[in-house]
N, C-alpha and C positions, 0 to 999 in steps of 0.2 A: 174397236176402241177408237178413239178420236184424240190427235195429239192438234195442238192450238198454239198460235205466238211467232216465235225468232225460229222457225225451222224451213228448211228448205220446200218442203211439201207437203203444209199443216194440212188436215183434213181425216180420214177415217184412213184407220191401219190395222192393219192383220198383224192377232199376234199368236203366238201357241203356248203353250200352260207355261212350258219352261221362258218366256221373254222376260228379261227383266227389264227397268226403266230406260236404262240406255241402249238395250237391241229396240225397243221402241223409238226412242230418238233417233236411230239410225235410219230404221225402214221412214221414217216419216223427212229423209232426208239428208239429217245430218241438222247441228245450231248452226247459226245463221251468224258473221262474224258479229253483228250487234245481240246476240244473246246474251244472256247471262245463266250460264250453266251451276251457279252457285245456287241459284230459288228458283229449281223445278218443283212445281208444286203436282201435286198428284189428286185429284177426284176420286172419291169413289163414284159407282152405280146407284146409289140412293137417295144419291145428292150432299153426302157428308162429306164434309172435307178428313180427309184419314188424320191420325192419330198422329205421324210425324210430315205435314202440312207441304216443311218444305223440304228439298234432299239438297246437297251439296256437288251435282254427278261430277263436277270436275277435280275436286276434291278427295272421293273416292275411288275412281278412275285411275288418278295420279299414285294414290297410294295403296293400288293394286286391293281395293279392300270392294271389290265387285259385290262379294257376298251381299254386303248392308246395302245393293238397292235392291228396293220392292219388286218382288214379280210381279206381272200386269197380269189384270182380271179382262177376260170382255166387257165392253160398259165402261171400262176405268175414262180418265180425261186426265191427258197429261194439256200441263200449260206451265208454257216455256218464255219467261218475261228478257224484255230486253235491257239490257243495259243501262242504268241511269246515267253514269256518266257521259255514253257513247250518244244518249239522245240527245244532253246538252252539247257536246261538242257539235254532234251533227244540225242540232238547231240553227247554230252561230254560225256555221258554214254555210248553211240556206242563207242565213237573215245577211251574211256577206256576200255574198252572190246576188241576193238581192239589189242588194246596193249598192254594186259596183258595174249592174245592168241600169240602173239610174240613171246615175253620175255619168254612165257616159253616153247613154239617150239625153240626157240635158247639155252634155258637150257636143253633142251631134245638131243637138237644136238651136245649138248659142251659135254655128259655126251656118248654120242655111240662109 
């Protein structure tokens, strides 16, 4: 199976009948602090997306309610999305870093 996204070592993972969603995110890892463990979405093998799309794992995790995630199939494709808020903050941090490399190669230039 292949897990995909915000995890520490997305790529092809070994699972065995008894895995469920989250022994899966673990071997492939562990989430990546810019996850979003709230819309793990789950693949099947046939290329359907399964009947409940997305899972909640931190949600369930939390309230000990393990049972309700999905055991994994061989073939399955977990994809683990990142954060939207964490991307915009993290944008704005680039796009200011950016420009504070600028500003002071123009103060370096203004000063030769």
């Amino acid at each position: 199976m292949r897990v995909f996204g915000a995890v520490h070592a997305p790529g092809e993972v070994y699972c065995s009948k008894s895995d469920n969603l989250n022994d899966v995110i673990v071997r492939a890892g562990g989430f990546l602090p810019e996850a979003d463990p709230r819309r793990v979405k789950v693949v099947t093998p046939n290329g359907r997306i399964s009947a409940n799309t997305e899972f909640d794992v931190f949600e369930l995790m939390e309230a000990g309610r393990v049972s309700e995630l999905p055991l994994m199939q061989p073939g399955d494709i977990v994809i683990v999305p990142t954060s939207k808020s964490w991307r915009s903050v993290s944008w704005w941090i680039d796009r200011l870093q950016d420009a504070a490399i600028f500003v002071s190669s123009l103060v370096l230039l203004s000063r030769i």
